[in-house]
C-alpha positions in Angstrom: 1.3 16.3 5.3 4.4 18.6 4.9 6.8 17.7 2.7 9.6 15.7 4.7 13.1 14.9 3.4 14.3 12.1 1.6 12.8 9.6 -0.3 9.2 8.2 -0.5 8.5 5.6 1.9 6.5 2.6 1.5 5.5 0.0 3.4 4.4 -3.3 1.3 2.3 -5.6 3.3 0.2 -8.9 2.8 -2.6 -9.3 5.1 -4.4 -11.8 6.1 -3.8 -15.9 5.1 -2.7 -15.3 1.5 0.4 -16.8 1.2 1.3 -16.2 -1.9 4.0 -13.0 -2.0 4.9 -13.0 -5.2 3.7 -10.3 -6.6 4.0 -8.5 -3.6 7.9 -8.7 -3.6 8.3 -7.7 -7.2 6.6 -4.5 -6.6 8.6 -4.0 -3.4 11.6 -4.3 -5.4 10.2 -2.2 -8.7 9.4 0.2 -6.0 12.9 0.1 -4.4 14.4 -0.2 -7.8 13.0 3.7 -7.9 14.3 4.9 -5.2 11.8 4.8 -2.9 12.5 3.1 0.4 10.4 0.2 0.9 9.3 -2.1 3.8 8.1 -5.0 3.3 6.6 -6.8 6.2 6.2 -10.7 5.1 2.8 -12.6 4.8 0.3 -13.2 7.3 0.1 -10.0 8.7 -2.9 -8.5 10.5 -3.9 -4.9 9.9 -3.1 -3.8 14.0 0.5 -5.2 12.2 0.6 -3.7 8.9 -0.6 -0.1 10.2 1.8 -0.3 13.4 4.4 -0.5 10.4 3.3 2.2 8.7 3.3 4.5 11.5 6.5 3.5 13.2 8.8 3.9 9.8 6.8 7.0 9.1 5.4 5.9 5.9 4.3 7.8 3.5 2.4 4.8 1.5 0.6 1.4 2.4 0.7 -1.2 -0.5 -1.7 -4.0 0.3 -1.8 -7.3 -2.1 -4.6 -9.5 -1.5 -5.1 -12.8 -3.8 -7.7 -14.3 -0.9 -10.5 -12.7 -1.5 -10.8 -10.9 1.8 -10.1 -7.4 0.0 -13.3 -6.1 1.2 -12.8 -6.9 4.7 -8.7 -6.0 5.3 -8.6 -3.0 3.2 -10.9 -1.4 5.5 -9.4 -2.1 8.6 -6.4 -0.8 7.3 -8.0 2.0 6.6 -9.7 2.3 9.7 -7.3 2.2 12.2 -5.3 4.5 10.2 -8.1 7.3 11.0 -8.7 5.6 14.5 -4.6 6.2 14.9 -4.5 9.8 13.3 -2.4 8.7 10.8 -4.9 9.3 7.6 -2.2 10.8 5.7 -0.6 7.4 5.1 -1.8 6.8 1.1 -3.3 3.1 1.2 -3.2 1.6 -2.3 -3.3 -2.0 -2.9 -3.1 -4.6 -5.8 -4.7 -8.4 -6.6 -7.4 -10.4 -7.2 -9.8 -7.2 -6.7 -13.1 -7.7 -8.6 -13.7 -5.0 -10.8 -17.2 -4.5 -9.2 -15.1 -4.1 -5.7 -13.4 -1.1 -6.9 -15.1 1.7 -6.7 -16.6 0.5 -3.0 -12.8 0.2 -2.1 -12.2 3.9 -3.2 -14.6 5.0 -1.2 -14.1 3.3 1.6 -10.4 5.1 0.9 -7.8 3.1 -1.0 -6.7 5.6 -3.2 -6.1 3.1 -6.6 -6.4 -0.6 -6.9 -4.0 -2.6 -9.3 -5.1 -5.5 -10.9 -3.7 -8.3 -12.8 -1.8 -6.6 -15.7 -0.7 -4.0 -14.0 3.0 -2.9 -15.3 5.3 -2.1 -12.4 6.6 1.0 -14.1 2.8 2.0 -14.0 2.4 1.5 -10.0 5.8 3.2 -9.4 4.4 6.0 -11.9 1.5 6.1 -10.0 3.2 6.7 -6.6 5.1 8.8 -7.9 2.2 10.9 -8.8 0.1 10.3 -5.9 2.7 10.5 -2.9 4.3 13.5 -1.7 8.0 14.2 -3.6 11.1 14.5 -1.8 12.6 17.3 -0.8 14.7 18.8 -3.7 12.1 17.0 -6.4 
């Protein structure tokens, strides 16, 4: 991906029948408070959803929180119809009740970091930061 103006975009979603956003929305808003610009789309959202999202606000990150259990399972779609919809260069990272023994089959799958509980905000936004391309001028 080239390096595009302004600032790092993000699209915050909750798939699947977790309904509890908590979490979610306080890293939106950690994220936001940053500088970044930040979407989030609201709970219950499928992946077809969440990656239609992405592409159409030309997001440069996917944030996925997941507290059902279904990690496994939505993560890869994500991921999947990112690559189905040429659009790998959207960064999928997500956050939740994520197993540790999940992880490292999630990162290779393709999530690029998982956050679990304990997780400081300032250390997500540091990671995105990090991991997501800089804005113009940065």
């Amino acid at each position: 991906m080239g390096v595009a103006a302004g600032p790092i975009r993000v699209v915050v979603a909750k798939p699947g029948l977790d309904g509890h956003d908590r979490g979610a929305k306080v890293i939106a808003r950690a994220l936001r408070d940053a500088g970044m610009e930040v979407i989030y789309t609201g709970l219950h959202q499928t992946p077809e959803q969440i990656v239609d999202t992405a592409i159409q606000e030309d997001a440069d990150a996917v944030g996925l929180s997941i507290l059902s259990g279904a990690h496994n399972t939505l993560f890869a779609a994500v991921i999947d119809l990112l690559r189905e919809r040429e659009a790998e260069d959207i960064l999928v990272f997500g956050g939740g009740i994520i197993p540790e023994g999940d992880i490292a089959p999630l990162k290779e799958k393709g999530v690029a970091e998982i956050f679990t509980p304990g997780a400081t905000t300032a250390s997500i936004v540091d990671w995105v930061r990090a991991n997501v391309r800089q804005p113009a001028g940065a």
